[in-house]
C-alpha positions in Angstrom: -205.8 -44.9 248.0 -203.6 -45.6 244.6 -201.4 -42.2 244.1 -202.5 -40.5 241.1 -199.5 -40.6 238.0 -199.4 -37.9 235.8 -199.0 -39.9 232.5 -197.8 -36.9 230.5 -195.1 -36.3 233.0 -194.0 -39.7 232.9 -193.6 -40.0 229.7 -191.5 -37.5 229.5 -189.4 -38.7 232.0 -188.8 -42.0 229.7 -187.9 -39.8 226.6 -185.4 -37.6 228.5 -183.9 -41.0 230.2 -183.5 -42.1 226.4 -181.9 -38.7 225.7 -179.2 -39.6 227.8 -179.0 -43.0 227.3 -178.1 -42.4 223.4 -176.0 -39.7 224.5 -174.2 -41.5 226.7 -173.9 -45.0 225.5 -175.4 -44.5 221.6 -178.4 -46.4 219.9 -177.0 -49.9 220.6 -176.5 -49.3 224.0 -180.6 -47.7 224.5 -181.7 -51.0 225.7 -185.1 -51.2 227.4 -183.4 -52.2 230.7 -180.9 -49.0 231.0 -183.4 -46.6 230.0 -185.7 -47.8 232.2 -182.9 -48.1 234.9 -181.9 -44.4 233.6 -185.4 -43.6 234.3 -185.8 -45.0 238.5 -188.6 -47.5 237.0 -189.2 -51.3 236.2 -188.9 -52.1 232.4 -192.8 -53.0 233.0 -193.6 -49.3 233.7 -191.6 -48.9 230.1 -193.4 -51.1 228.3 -196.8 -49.6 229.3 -195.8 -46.2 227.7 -194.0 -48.2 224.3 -194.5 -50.9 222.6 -190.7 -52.0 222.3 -187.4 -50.3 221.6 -187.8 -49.5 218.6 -191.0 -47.3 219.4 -189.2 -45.7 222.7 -186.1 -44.6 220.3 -188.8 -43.2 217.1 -190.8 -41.5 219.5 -187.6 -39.9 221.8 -186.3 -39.0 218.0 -189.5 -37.3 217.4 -189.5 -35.8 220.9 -185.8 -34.1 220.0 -186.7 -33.3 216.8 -189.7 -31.0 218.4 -187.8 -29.7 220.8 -185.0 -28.5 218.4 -187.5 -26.9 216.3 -189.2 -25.4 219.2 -186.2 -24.1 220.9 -184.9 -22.4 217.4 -188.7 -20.7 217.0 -188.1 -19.5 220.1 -184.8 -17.4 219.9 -185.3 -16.4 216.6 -188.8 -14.8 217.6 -187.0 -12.5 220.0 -185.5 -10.5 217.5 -186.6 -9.8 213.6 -184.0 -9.8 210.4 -180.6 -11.1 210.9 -180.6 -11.2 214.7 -183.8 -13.8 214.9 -181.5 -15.6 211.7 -178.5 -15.7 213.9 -180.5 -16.8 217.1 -182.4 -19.9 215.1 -178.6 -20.3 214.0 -177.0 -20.3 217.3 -180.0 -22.6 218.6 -178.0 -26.2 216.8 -174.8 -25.7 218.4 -174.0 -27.1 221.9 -173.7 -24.3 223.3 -174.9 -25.4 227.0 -176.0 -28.9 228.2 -179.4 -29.0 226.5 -178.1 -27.7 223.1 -174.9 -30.5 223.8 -177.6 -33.4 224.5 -179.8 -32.8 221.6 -176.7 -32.6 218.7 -175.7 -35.9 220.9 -178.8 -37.4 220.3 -179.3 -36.2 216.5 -175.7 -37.9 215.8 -176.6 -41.1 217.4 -179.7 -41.8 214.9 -177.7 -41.0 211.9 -176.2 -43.8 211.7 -179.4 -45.5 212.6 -180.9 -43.6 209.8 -178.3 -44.9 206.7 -179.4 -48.7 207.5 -183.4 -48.4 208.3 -185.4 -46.4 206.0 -187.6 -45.4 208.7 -185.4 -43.7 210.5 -184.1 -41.8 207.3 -187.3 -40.8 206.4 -188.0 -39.1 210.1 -184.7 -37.3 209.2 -185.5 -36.4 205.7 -188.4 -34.5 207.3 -186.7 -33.1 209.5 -184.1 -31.4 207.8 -187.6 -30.5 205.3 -189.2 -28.3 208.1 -185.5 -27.1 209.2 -184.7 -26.2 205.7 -188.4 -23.9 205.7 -188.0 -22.6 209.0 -184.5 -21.1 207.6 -186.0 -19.7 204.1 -188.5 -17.9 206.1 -186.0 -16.3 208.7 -183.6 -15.4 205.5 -186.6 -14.1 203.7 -187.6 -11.8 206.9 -183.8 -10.2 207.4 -184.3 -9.5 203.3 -187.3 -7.9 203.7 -185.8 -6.0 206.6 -183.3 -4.6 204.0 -180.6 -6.6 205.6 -179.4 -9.1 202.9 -178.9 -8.7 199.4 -181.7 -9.0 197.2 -180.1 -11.9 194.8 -179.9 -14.2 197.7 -180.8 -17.9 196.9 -182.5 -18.5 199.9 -183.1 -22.1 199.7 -179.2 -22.4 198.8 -178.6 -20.2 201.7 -180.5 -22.4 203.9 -179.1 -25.6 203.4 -175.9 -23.7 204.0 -176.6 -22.3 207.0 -177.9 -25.7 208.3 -175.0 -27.5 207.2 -172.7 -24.8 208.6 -174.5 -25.6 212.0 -174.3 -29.2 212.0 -170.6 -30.2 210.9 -169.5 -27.5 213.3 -172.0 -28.8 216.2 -170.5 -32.6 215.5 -166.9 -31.1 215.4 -167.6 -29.4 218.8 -169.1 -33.1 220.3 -165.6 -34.8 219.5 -163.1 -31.8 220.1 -164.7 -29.3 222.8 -161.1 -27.4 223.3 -160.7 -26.5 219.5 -164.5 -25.5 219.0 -165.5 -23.2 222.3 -168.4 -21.5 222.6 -166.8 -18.5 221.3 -165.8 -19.9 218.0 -168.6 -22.1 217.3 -170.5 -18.6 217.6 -167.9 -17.0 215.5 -168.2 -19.4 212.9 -171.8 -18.0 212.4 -171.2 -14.6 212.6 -168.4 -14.7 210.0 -171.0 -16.7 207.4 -173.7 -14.7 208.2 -171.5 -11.2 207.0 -170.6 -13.1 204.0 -173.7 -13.3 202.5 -174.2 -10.0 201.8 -175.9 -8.4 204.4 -176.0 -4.4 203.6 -176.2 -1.5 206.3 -179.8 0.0 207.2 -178.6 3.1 206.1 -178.4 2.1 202.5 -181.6 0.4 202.0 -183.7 1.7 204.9 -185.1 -0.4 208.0 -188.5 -0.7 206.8 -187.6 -1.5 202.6 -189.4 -4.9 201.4 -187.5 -6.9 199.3 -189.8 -9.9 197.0 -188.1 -12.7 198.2 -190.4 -15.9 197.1 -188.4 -18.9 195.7 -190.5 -21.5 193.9 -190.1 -23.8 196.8 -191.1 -21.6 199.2 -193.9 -20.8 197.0 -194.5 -24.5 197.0 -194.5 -25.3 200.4 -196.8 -22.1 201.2 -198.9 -24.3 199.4 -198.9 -26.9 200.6 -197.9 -26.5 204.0 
């Protein structure tokens, strides 16, 4: 009797073989053959799940994107204010192997992404959804009372994320200059920069009206 295959399973088998194909040997080098090799299975059991290459590498870059979002919801619902900011922060850096693999990945389609539009357009909404998932953890730590109430906070968001990501790339290329503990640092010293005020001054439970216009926007239409 023909063993039963958990197609869901498999699946993600062949996106996480990508994964570490791109890491390892960049976009170029994600050929059908090694990530299927990558993988322990015939390109034919490849080409069942994907069309070609190209729809392997849009649908692993989809995969990561997820992931990455997922992983930064995550942390920063453990805490409220400037510790669930900090923890959707801290969530972009390679910090461990997982974290490492994904800003691998991420740098591998950029390149990608400045010669097929496609590709640039999955990252434009990318860093779209990044951009809201950071106005609405800013706007929570100001109405906590924890950030000032003049704070830009779709400026401060596109800050923060491009804080994350040239650090996270420095980190791939130069691991002894950019440990763990400075790459966290780093975000810690940004994040008391920008005007974050004691409890005591404002009170834990003090709301502060923090709706840009393109928050406002995306409220409604998202």
């Amino acid at each position: 009797m023909p063993k039963a295959v958990d197609h869901d399973a498999r699946r993600a088998e062949l996106l996480a073989a990508t994964w570490r194909v791109i890491a390892r040997d960049g976009i170029e080098g994600a050929t059908v053959r090694r990530i299927s090799r990558e993988a322990g299975y015939s390109t034919g059991v490849l080409t069942h799940y994907f069309q070609n290459k190209e729809d392997v590498l849009r649908t692993a870059l989809q995969a990561a994107f997820s992931q990455t979002r997922t992983r930064i919801e995550t942390q920063a619902a453990e805490g409220r204010g400037l510790t669930a900011l900090r923890s959707g922060a801290l969530a972009e850096l390679p910090l461990d192997d997982e974290r490492r693999r994904a800003c691998e990945v991420r740098l591998g389609f950029w390149a990608r992404a400045t010669a097929d539009e496609s590709f640039a357009a999955d990252q434009r909404a990318r860093y779209f959804h990044l951009r809201r998932t950071f106005v609405q953890l800013l706007d929570a730590a100001c109405e906590c009372g924890e950030l000032t109430a003049d704070l830009d906070l779709d400026t401060e968001a596109e800050k923060i994320i491009a804080l994350c990501e040239g650090i996270a790339v420095q980190a791939l290329f130069d691991t002894s200059r950019w440990t763990n503990e400075r790459l966290v640092a780093a975000i810690d010293s940004h994040l008391a920069s920008i005007g974050a005020v004691p409890a005591s001054k404002t009170g834990r439970g003090h709301k502060v009206e923090r709706r840009t216009e393109s928050e406002s926007r995306i409220s409604q239409t998202h």
